[in-house]
C-alpha positions as CSV (number, residue, x, y, z in Angstrom):
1,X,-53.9,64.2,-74.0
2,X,-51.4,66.7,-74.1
3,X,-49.4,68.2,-77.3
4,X,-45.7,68.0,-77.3
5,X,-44.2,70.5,-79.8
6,X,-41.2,68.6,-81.2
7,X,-40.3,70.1,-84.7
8,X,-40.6,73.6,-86.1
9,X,-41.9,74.6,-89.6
10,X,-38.6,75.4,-91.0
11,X,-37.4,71.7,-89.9
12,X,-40.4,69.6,-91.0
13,X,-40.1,71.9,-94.6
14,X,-36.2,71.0,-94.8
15,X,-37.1,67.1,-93.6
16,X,-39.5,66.4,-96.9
17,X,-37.6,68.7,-99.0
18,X,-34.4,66.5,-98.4
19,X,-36.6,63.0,-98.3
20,X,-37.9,63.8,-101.5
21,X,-34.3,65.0,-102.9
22,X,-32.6,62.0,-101.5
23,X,-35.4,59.0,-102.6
24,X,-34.8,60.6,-105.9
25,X,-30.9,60.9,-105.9
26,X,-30.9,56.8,-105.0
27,X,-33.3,56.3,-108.1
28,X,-31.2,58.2,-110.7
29,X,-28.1,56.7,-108.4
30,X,-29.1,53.1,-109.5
31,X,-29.8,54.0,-112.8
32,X,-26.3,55.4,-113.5
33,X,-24.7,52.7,-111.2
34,X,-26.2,50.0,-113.0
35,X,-26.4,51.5,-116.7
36,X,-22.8,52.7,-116.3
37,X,-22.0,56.1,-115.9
38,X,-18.9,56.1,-118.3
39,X,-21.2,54.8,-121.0
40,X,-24.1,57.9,-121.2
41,X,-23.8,60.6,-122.9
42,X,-22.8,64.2,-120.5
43,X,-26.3,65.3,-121.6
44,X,-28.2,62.1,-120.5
45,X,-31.3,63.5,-118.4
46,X,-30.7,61.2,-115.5
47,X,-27.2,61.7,-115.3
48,X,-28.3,65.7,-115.5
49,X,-31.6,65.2,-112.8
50,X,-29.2,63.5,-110.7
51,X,-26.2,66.5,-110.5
52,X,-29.1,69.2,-110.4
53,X,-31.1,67.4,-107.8
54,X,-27.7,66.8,-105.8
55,X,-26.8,70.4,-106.3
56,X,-30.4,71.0,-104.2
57,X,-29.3,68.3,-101.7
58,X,-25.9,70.4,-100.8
59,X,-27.8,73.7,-100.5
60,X,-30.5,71.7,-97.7
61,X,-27.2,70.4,-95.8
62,X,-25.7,73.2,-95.9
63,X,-29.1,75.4,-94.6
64,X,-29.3,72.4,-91.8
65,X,-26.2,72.3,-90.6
66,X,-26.0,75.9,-90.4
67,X,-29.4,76.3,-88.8
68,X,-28.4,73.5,-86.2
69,X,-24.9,75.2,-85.2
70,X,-26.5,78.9,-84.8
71,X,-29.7,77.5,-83.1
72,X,-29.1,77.0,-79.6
73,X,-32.2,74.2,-78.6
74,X,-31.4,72.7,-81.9
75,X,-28.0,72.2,-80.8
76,X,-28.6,70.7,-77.9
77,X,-30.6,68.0,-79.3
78,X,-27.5,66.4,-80.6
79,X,-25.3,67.2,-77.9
80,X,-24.4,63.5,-76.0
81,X,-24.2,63.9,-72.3
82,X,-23.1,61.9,-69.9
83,X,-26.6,60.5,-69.0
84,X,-26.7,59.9,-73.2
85,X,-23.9,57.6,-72.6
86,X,-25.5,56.1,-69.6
87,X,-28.6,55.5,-72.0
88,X,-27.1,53.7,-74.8
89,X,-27.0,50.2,-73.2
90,X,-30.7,50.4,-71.9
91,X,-31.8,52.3,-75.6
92,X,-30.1,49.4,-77.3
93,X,-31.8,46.9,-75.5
94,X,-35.1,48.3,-75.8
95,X,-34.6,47.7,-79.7
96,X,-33.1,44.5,-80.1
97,X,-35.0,42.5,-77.1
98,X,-37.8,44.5,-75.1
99,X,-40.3,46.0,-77.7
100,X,-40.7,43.0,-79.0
101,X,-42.4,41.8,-76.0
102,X,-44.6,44.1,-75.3
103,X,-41.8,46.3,-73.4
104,X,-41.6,50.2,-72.8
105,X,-39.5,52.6,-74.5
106,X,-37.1,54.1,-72.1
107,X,-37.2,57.9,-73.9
108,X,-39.7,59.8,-73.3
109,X,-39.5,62.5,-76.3
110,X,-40.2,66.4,-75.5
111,X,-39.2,69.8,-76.8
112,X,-35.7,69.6,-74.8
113,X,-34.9,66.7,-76.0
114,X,-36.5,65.2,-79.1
115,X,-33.9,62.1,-79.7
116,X,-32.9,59.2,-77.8
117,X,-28.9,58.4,-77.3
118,X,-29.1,56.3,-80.3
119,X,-30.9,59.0,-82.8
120,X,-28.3,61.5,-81.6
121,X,-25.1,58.8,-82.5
122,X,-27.7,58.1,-86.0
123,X,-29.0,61.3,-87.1
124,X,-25.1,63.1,-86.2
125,X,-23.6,60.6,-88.4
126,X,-25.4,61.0,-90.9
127,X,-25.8,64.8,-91.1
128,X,-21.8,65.9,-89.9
129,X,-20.5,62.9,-91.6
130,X,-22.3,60.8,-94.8
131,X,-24.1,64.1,-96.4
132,X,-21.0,66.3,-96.1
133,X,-18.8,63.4,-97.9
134,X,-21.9,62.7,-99.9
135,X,-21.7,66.6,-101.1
136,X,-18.6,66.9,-101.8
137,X,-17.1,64.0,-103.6
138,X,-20.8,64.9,-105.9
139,X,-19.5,68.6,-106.1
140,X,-15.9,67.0,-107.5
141,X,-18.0,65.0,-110.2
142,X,-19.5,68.1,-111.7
143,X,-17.0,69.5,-115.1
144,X,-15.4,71.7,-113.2
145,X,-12.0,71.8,-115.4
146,X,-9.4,72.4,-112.8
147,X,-10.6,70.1,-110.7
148,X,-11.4,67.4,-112.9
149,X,-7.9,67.8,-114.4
150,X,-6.0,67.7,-111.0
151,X,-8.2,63.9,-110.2
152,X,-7.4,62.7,-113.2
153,X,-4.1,64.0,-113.2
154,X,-3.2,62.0,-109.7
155,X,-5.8,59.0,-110.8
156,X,-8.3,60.0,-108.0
157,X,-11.8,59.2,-110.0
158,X,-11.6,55.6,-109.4
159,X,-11.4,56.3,-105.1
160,X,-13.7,59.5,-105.6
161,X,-16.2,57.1,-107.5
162,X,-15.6,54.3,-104.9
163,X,-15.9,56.6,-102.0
164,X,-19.3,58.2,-103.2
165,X,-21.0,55.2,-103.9
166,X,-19.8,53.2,-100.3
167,X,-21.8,56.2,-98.5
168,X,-24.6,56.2,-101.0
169,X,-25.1,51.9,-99.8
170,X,-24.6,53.3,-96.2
171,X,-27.4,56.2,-96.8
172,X,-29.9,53.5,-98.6
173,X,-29.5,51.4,-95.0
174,X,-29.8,54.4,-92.6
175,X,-32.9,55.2,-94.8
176,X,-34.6,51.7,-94.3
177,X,-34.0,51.8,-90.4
178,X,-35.2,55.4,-90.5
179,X,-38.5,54.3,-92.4
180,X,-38.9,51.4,-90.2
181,X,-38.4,53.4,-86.4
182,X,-40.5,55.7,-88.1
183,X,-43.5,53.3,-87.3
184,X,-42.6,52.7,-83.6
185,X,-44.5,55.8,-82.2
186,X,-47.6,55.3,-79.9
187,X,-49.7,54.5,-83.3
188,X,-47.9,53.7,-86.5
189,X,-48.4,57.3,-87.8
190,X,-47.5,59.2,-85.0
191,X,-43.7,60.0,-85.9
192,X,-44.4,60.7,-89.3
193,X,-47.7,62.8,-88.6
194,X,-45.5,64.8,-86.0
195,X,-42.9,65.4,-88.5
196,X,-46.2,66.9,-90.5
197,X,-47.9,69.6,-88.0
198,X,-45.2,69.8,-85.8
199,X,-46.3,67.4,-82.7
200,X,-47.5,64.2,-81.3
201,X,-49.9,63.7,-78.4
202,X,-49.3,61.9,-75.6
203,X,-51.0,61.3,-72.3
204,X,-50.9,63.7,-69.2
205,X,-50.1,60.7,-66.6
206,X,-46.7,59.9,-69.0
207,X,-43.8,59.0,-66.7
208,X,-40.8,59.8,-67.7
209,X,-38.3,57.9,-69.2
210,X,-34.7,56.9,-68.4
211,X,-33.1,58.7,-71.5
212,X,-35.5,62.1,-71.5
213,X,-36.7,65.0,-70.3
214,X,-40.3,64.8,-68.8
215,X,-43.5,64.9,-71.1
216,X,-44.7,68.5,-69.2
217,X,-41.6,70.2,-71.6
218,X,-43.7,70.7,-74.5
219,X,-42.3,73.5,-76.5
220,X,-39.5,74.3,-78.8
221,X,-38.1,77.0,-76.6
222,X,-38.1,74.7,-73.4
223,X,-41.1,76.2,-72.2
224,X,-44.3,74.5,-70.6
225,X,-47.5,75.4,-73.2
């Protein structure tokens, strides 16, 4: 068997940090959706957990995206090539028809390139996209004075309330696929366990797979270990 070195300690500390954040920002999120957020009081603790814990949320975007755009490997492991592109078609298939007969992933992970066309399109999304909105129509809730007088001066909280709570439903359903690919690994464990010391093991005779690198690139810098 032979280690590949997919995730770094700052990653995997960021990655349970911002599970546990979100999980508990959809908890306190249904609670206020369904209790009414007009109706509690400004003190309320779960209307309170929910902007501190959100506040928390912003700073881990923020440290992610900034630790993705000035790392140079982690940059490239959302960067769609051409051969990405290629991939998408056979990646797609692989998930709707082939693994459920008995079928062989196409990607072969490694340190070069940890995600499949698919992940890339998913986890971009998600990070570049749904947090940042997520973050900042949260931000415009807080009691900021000016700016809660300029939204309600041009009627904005009903679209800034509609807005956050669209990309909250699309979070909760990017979560459940995320929990559920979680458990396609080589055992049911083995993506979350790598996501816990940092690796997975795979065999040496591994061949390599249409939308990867091969399994011999098994460190974070690009190097063979």
């Amino acid at each position: 068997m032979r280690r590949i070195v997919l995730h770094s300690l700052p990653l995997r500390i960021w990655h349970w940090t911002n599970a546990g954040a979100v999980i508990l920002l959809i908890a306190t999120g249904l609670y206020l959706r369904f209790h009414g957020i007009a109706s509690l009081s400004p003190h309320d603790p779960v209307l309170l957990w929910h902007k501190g814990i959100g506040v928390a949320t912003v700073v881990a975007t923020l440290f992610w995206i900034l630790h993705t755009l000035l790392n140079p490997n982690q940059r490239r492991q959302y960067r769609m090539t051409g051969r990405d592109l290629r991939g998408i078609p056979v990646q797609a298939r692989f998930y709707l028809l082939s693994m459920f007969s008995g079928g062989e992933n196409p990607f072969t992970p490694s340190a070069k390139g940890k995600y499949n066309p698919l992940q890339k399109t998913a986890y971009a999304a998600v990070m570049f996209v749904f947090m940042p909105v997520q973050a900042a129509t949260g931000l415009l809730f807080l009691d900021i004075p000016v700016l809660r007088d300029y939204l309600l001066a041009g009627n904005l909280m009903g679209l800034l309330g509609a807005t956050h709570v669209i990309f909250a439903y699309g979070l909760v359903l990017y979560l459940i696929v995320h929990l559920y690919m979680a458990t396609l690994g080589d055992r049911f464990f083995s993506h979350t366990m790598a996501m816990i010391v940092g690796y997975e093991e795979q065999d040496n005779g591994m061949k390599r797979g249409s939308g990867g690198p091969t399994a011999a690139e098994t460190s974070l810098d690009g190097k063979s270990t």
